[in-house]
C-alpha positions, 0 to 999 in steps of 0.5 A, spaced: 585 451 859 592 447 859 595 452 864 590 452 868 588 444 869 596 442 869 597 448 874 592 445 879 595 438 878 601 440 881 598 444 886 595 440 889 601 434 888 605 440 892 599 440 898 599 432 898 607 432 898 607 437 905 603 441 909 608 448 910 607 451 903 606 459 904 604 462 897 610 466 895 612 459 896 608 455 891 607 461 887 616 461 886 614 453 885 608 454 879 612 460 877 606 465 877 604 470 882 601 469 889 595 472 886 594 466 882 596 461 887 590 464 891 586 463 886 588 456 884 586 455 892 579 457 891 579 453 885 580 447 889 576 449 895 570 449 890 571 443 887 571 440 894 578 439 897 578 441 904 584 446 903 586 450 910 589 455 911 594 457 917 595 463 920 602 467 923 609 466 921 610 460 919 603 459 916 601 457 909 596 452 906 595 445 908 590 439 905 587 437 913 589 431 915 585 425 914 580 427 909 577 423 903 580 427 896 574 427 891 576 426 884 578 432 879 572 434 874 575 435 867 571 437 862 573 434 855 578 440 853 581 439 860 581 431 859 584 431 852 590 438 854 592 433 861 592 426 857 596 429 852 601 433 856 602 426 860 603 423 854 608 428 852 612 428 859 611 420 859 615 420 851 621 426 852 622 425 860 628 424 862 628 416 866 628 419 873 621 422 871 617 417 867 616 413 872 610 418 875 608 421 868 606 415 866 602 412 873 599 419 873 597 416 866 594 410 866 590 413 873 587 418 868 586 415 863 583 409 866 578 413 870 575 417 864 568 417 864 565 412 857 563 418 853 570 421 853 573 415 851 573 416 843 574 422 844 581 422 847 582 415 844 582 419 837 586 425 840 592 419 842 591 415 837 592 422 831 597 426 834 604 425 836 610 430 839 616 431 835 622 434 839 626 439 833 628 444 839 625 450 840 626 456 835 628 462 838 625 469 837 618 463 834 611 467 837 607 461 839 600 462 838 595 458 842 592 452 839 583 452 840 583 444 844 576 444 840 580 445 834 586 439 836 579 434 838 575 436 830 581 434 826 583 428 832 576 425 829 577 427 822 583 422 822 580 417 825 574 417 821 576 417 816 573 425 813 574 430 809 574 437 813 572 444 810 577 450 813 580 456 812 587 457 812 592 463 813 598 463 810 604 466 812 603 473 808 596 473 811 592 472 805 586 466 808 582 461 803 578 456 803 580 449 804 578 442 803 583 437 807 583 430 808 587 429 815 591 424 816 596 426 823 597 432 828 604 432 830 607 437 836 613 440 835 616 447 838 611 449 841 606 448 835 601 443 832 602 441 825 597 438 821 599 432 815 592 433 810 591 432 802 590 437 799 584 438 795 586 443 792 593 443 791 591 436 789 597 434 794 600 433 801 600 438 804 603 441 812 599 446 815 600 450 821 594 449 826 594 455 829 592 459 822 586 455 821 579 457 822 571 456 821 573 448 821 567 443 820 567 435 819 564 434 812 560 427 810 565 425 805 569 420 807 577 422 805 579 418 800 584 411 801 591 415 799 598 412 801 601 417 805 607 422 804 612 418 807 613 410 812 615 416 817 610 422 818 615 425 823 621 425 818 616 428 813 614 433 817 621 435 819 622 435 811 617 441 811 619 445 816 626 445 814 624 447 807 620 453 810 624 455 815 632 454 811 631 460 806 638 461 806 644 457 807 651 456 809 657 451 811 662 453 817 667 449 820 666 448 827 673 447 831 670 442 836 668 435 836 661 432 833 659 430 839 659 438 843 656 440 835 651 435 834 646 437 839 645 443 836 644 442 830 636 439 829 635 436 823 630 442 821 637 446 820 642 442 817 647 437 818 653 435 821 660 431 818 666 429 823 672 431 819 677 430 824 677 428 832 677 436 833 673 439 827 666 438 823 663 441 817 656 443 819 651 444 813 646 449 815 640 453 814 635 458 817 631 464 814 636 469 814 644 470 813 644 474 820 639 469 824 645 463 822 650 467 825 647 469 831 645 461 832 652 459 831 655 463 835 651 459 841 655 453 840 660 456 843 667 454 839 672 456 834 668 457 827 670 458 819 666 460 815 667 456 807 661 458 804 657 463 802 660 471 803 654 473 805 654 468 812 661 471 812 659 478 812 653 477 817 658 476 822 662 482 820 655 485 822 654 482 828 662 483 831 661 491 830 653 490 833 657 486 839 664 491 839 658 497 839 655 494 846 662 493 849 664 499 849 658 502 851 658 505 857 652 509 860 658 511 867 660 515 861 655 518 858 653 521 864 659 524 866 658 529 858 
């Protein structure tokens, strides 16, 4: 749903910009096949938007001239999945895009019809977005809209909400949560909810829950985990991501490190103009290595040995695809 509705959007700012787009052309632009491009074009034809195609070599698609567009029709998960990637857009952009994200914003937004209006006032008011980087190697398993708009209006009204929950090992029970927020970063949502059970804050994954229902007992008044929800959040995932720790010295200036190091991994110390003591964690001693690695520069590893021996392992994994040569190989 959030690809298809945003697909369109900028399909048909593309249409709107020029009139000489083939469909190889768009399809590089959105970066899907020309298959889905001439589906999108149907897309826009049935919704009313007079999209012609052109003939020959030098053909394509174009929106005839001088027509009257109708307005997009959204339903309610389409309306909330294109406010929130605006709002998303308008947040992390860099300057010389925010501008148009945020008038593509406010035009929506002031155009949704009165009955959408509590809806994706709940989803703007409860959710946020948290920029941690991106994990590599993380399955991003998609998030159900119905799901993110349920606990948006437990937030805002103030209910409890009965749920399963899958943990990590696979094992689901039930739950009996109190929502408070919903929080998106890399690549998933969170949700920051009391606990009934645990009789405790709690942060869970929104993807392993299921079967959720709006109950009619109100959450209790409880005062949050913390002043600022984002820096819990990034508490927690760093308590569930950094299973392992180590400390290196980077040969480089903070100012080349510091942008690698998000604070769900670990911390970084200038020690001198050249070199920084970088405290850091992840699931394994073998995922550390290999992250570290991407900084690019000169390192010495203080503690532990076994973040030690995971760069052995991987300089004899890295020499093995040196000298790997497949010319030899056919040749004995």
């Amino acid at each position: 749903m959030w690809d298809t509705s945003g697909r369109l959007l900028k399909l048909l700012a593309l249409l709107q910009r020029r009139c000489d787009w083939n469909a190889n052309q768009i399809a590089e632009e959105l970066e899907v096949t020309p298959r889905t491009v001439r589906r999108d074009i149907g897309r826009l034809r049935d919704l009313g938007y007079p999209v012609a195609a052109v003939l020959g070599a030098g053909g394509g698609y174009q929106l005839e001239a001088g027509a009257t567009l109708p307005p997009l029709m959204f339903d309610t998960d389409e309306a909330v999945a294109v406010l929130v990637a605006l709002r998303n857009a308008v947040a992390h952009s860099d300057p010389g895009t925010v501008e148009g994200a945020l008038s593509a914003f406010d035009k929506l937004h002031s155009v949704m019809p009165p009955r959408l209006h509590p809806v994706v006032e709940a989803v703007l008011d409860h959710t946020s977005s948290l920029d941690l980087g991106i994990s590599i190697g993380a399955t991003m398993n998609p998030v159900n809209i119905t799901m993110l708009v349920l606990l948006a209006r437990a937030c805002r009204e103030r209910r409890q909400v009965a749920c399963s929950f899958r943990r990590y090992s696979g094992e689901s029970g039930k739950r009996q949560l109190e929502p408070l927020h919903v929080v998106h970063s890399m690549g998933r949502w969170y949700l920051i909810a009391y606990s009934i059970e645990a009789d405790a804050w709690r942060t869970f994954r929104v993807d392993r829950l299921s079967g959720a229902e709006i109950t009619n007992k109100p959450s209790y008044p409880r005062k949050p985990p913390a002043e600022n929800l984002h820096e819990y959040v990034t508490a927690q995932l760093a308590e569930g991501w950094r299973q392992v720790t180590g400390t290196v010295r980077v040969h480089a200036p903070i100012n080349t490190v510091a942008p690698w190091i998000k604070p769900p991994w670990g911390t970084v110390t200038e020690e001198t103009p050249e070199t920084c003591i970088v405290n850091a964690g992840a699931d394994s001693y073998a995922a550390m290595a290999r992250w570290l690695l991407l900084i690019g520069a000169r390192l010495t590893v203080l503690e532990p040995a076994e973040l030690r021996a995971a760069f052995t392992d991987l300089a004899k994994d890295i020499t093995h695809i040196a000298v790997d040569n497949p010319a030899r190989e056919r040749f004995t």
